[in-house]
C-alpha positions in Angstrom: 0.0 0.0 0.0 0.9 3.9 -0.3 -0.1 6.6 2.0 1.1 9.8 2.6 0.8 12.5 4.9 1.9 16.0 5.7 4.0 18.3 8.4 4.3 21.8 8.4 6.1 24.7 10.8 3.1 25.2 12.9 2.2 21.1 13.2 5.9 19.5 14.0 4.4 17.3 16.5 1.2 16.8 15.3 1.1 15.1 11.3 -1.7 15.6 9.6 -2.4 12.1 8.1 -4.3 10.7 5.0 -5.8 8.0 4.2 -4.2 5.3 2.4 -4.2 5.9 -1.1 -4.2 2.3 -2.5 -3.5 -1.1 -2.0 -2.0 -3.0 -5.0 -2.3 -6.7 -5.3 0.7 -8.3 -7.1 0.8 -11.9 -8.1 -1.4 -14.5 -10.3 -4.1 -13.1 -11.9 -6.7 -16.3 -11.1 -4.8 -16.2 -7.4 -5.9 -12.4 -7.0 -9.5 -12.9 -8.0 -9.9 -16.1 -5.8 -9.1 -14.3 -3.0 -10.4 -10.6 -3.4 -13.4 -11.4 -5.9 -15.5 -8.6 -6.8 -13.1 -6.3 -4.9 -10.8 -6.7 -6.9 -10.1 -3.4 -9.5 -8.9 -5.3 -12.7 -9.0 -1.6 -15.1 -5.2 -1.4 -15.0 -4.7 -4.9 -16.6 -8.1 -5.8 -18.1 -7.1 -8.7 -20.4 -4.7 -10.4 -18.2 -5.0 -14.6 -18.5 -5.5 -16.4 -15.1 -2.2 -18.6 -15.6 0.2 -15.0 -15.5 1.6 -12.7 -12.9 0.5 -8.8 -12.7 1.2 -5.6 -10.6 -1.3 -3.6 -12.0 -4.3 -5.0 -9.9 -5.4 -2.9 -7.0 -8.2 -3.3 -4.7 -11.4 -1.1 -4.5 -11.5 -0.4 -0.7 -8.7 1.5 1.4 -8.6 -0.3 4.4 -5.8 -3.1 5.5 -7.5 -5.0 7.5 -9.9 -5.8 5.4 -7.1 -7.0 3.0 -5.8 -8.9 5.7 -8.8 -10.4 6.6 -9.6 -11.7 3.0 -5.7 -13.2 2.6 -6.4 -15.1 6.2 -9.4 -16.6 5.2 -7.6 -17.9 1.8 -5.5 -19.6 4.2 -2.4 -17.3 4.0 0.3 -16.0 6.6 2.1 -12.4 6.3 5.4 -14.0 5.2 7.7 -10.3 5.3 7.3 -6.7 5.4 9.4 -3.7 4.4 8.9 0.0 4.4 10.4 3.0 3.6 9.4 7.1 3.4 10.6 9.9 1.3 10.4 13.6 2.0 9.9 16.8 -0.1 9.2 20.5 0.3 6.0 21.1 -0.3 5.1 25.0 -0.7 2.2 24.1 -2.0 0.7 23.8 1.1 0.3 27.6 1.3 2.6 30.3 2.5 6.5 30.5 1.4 8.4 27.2 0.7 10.9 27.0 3.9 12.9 24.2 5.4 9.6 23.2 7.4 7.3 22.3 4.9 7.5 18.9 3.7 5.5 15.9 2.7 6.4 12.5 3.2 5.2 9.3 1.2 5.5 5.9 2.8 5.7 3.0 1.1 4.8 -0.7 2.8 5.2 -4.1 0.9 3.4 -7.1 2.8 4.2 -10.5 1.1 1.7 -13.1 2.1 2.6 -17.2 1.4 0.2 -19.7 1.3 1.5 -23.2 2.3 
């Protein structure tokens, strides 16, 4: 999934958080649709075959857990995890682009195995 969310001079302590902006589903194409069914937003890669990978599939709610719950009940277990962030100035929020301004983007990869 991605997410971002923002800090400016007056909110150092307090981030002001958004939601999480999507979940992609990587893997096989008939493995994704098993598991996520109609949930499952297949615009990016329409005419994918069952039998192949893709990274293009992403799901139509926002919320992990729900994700989670769906790759439990498919009989999988969270297998690794790895995250990172990024920062840039962001005068866009309003006033004059200083040191202060910035917005960060995080990035989290969950791989999930099923024995």
């Amino acid at each position: 999934y991605r997410g971002s969310y923002t800090m400016g001079r007056e909110a150092q302590a307090d981030a002001k958080f958004r939601r999480v902006a999507r979940i992609t589903v990587c893997g096989k194409t008939a493995l994704a649709k098993e598991v996520f069914g109609d949930t499952l937003n297949e615009s990016r890669d329409p005419d994918r075959p069952p039998e192949r990978y893709t990274a293009r599939y992403y799901l139509k709610f926002n919320f992990l857990e729900q994700a989670f719950d769906r790759l439990s009940e498919a009989g999988f277990r969270m297998a690794a995890c790895s995250s990172t962030g990024t920062c840039a100035f962001a005068p866009e929020l309003g006033g004059p682009a200083t040191a202060d301004d910035k917005i960060w983007t995080s990035y989290t990869e969950y791989v999930f195995c099923r024995d």
